[in-house]
C-alpha positions as a Python dict, from the first residue, in 0.01 Angstrom:
ca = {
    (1, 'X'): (0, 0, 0),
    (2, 'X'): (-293, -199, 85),
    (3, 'X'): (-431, -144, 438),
    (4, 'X'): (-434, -577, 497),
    (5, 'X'): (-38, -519, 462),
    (6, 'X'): (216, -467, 758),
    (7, 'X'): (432, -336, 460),
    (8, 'X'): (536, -409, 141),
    (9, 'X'): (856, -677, 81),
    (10, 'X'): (920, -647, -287),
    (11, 'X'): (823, -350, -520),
    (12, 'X'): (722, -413, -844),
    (13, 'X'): (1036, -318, -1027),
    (14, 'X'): (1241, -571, -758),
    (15, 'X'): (993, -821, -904),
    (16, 'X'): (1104, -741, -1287),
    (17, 'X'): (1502, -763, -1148),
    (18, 'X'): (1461, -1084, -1004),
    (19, 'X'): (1228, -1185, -1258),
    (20, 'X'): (1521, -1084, -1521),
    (21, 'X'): (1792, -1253, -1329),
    (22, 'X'): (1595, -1604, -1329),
    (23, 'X'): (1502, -1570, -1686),
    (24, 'X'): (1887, -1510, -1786),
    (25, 'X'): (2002, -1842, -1608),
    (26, 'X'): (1679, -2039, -1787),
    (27, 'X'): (1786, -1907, -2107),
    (28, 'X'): (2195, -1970, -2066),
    (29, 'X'): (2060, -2355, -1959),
    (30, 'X'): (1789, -2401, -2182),
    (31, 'X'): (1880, -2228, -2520),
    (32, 'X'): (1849, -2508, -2812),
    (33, 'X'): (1633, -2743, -2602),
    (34, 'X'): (1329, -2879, -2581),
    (35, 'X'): (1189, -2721, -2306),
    (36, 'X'): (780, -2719, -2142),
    (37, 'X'): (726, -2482, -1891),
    (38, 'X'): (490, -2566, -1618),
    (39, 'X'): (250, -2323, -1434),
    (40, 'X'): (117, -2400, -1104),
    (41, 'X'): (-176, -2205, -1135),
    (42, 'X'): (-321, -2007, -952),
    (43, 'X'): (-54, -1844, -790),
    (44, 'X'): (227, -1816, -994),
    (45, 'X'): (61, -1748, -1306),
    (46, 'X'): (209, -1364, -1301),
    (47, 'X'): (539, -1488, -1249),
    (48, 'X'): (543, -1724, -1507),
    (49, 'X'): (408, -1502, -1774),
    (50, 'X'): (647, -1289, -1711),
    (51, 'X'): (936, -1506, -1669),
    (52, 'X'): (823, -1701, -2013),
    (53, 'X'): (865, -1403, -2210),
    (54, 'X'): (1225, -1271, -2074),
    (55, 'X'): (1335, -1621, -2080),
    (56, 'X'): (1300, -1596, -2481),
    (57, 'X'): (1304, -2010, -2534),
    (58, 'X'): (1135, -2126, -2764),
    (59, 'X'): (939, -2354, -2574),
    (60, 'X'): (577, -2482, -2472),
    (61, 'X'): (365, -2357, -2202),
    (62, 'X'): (137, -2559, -2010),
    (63, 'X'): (-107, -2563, -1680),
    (64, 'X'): (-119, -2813, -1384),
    (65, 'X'): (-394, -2690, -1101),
    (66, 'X'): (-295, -2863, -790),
    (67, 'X'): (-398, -2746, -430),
    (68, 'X'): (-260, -2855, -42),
    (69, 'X'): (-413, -2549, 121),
    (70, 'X'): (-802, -2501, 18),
    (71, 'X'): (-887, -2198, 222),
    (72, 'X'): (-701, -2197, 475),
    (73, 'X'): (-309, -2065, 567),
    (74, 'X'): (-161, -2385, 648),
    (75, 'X'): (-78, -2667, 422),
    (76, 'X'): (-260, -2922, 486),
    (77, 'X'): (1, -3168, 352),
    (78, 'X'): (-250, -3374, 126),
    (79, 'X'): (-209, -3288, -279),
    (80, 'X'): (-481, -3298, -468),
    (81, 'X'): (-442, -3215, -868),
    (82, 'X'): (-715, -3044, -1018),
    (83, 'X'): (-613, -3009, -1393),
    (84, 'X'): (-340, -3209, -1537),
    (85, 'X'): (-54, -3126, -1775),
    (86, 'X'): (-197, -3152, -2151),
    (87, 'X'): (151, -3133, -2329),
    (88, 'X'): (391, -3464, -2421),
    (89, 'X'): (698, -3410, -2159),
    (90, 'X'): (810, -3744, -2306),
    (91, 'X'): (1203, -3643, -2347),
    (92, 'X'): (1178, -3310, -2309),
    (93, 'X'): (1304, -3043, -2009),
    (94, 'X'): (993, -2973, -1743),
    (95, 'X'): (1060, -2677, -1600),
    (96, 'X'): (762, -2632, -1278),
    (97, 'X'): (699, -2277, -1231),
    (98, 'X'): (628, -2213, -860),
    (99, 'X'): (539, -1876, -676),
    (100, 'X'): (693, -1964, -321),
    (101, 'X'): (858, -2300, -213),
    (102, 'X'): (783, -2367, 151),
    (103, 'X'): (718, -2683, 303),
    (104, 'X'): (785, -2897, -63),
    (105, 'X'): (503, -3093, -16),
    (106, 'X'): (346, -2963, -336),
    (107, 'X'): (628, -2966, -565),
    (108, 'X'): (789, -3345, -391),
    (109, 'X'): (475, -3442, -535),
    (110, 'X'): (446, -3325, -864),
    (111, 'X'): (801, -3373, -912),
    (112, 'X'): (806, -3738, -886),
    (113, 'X'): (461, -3717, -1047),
    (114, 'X'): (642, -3539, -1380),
    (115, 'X'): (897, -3846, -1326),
    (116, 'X'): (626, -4149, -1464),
    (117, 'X'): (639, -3954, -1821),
    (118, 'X'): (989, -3968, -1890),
    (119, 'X'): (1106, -3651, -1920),
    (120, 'X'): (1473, -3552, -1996),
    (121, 'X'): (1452, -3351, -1662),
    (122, 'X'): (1261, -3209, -1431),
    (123, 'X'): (1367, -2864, -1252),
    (124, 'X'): (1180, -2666, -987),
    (125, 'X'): (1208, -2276, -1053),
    (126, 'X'): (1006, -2099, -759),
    (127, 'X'): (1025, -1677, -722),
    (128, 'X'): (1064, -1744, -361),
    (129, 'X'): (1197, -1950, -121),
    (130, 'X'): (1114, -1996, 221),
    (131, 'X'): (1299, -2278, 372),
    (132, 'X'): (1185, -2248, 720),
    (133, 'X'): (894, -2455, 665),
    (134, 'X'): (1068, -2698, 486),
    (135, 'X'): (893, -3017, 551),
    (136, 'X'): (1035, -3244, 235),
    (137, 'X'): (1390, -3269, 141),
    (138, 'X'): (1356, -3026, -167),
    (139, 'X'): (1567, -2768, -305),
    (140, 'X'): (1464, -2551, -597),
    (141, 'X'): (1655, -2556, -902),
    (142, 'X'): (1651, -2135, -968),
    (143, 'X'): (1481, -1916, -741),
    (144, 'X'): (1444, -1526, -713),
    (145, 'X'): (1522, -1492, -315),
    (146, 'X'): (1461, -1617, -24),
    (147, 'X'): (1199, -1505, 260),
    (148, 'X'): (1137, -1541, 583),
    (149, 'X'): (857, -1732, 722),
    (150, 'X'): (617, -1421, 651),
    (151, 'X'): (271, -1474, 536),
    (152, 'X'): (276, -1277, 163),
    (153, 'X'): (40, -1177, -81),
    (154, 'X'): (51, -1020, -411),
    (155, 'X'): (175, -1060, -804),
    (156, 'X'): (-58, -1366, -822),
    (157, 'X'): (-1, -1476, -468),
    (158, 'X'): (-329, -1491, -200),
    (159, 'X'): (-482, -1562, 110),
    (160, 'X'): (-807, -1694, 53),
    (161, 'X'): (-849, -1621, -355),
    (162, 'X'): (-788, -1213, -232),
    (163, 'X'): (-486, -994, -304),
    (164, 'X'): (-361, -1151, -675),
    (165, 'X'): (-370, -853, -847),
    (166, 'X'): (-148, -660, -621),
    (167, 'X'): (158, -500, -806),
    (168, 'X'): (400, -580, -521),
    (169, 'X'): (460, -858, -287),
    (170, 'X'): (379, -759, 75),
    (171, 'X'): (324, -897, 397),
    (172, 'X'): (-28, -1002, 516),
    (173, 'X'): (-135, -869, 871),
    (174, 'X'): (-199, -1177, 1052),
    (175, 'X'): (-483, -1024, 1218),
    (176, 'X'): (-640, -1125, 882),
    (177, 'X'): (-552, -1487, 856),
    (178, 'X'): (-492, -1577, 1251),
    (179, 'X'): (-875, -1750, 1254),
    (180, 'X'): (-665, -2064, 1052),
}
């Protein structure tokens, strides 16, 4: 475990189960369909490659860069996109690809963004869920579990570009982000 954690939430191999159990439901709801999924880079870029590939549409893949939280640990509630979806969602199921849902102000946005292309639909699939902070009347479509309000890091997740590449989900100190 790294020595920034108070502990670690979700092992690896809990990450593949959940990741499984998500990809099952995309797959039973998505088979035959024209389907894009969306990656909200940076964070859940693990997730989604992993959750592309047990999911076993055939589908497209594409990238949207958006940020509300620069540097820092809180939101700051202002949505600013970075890089833009290249694909044509004209008629076609968007599936956004989120790491962790928490306040919804990044995913109210780009949801209703999505909308002014004409899609067939637009779902929200997040790996977690943390509906404490819940500042805009959002639910996700398919998530992996829901959390606490905890302060996480790891399988693509950060605090201040650090921790991605962590294995495991764990908890941050919050000796190490309490400056915010």
């Amino acid at each position: 475990m790294h020595e920034d954690l108070e502990r670690v939430l979700y092992t690896a191999q809990q990450l593949d189960q959940i990741t499984d159990q998500i990809a099952a439901a995309l797959r039973r709801d998505y088979q035959g369909k024209e389907v894009v999924f969306v990656c909200l880079l940076k964070g859940s870029f693990v997730f989604f490659a992993d959750l592309v590939r047990k999911a076993g549409l055939d589908a497209e893949v594409d990238f949207m860069a958006v940020s509300s939280y620069g540097s820092s640990s809180v939101s700051s509630g202002n949505v600013t996109v970075k890089k833009d979806v290249s694909a044509d969602i004209r008629g076609k199921h968007v599936i956004i690809v989120e790491d962790i849902l928490d306040t919804g102000n990044t995913l109210s946005y780009i949801t209703s963004y999505m909308q002014r292309f004409s899609p067939a639909s637009v779902k929200i699939c997040t790996l977690f869920d943390k509906p404490s902070r819940r500042t805009q009347p959002i639910v996700p479509d398919y998530y992996g579990t829901v959390i606490e309000d905890w302060f996480i890091v790891g399988y693509g997740l950060d605090y201040n570009e650090q921790y991605r590449t962590l294995p495991y989900v764990g908890i941050l100190k919050p000796g190490i982000y309490a400056h915010d």
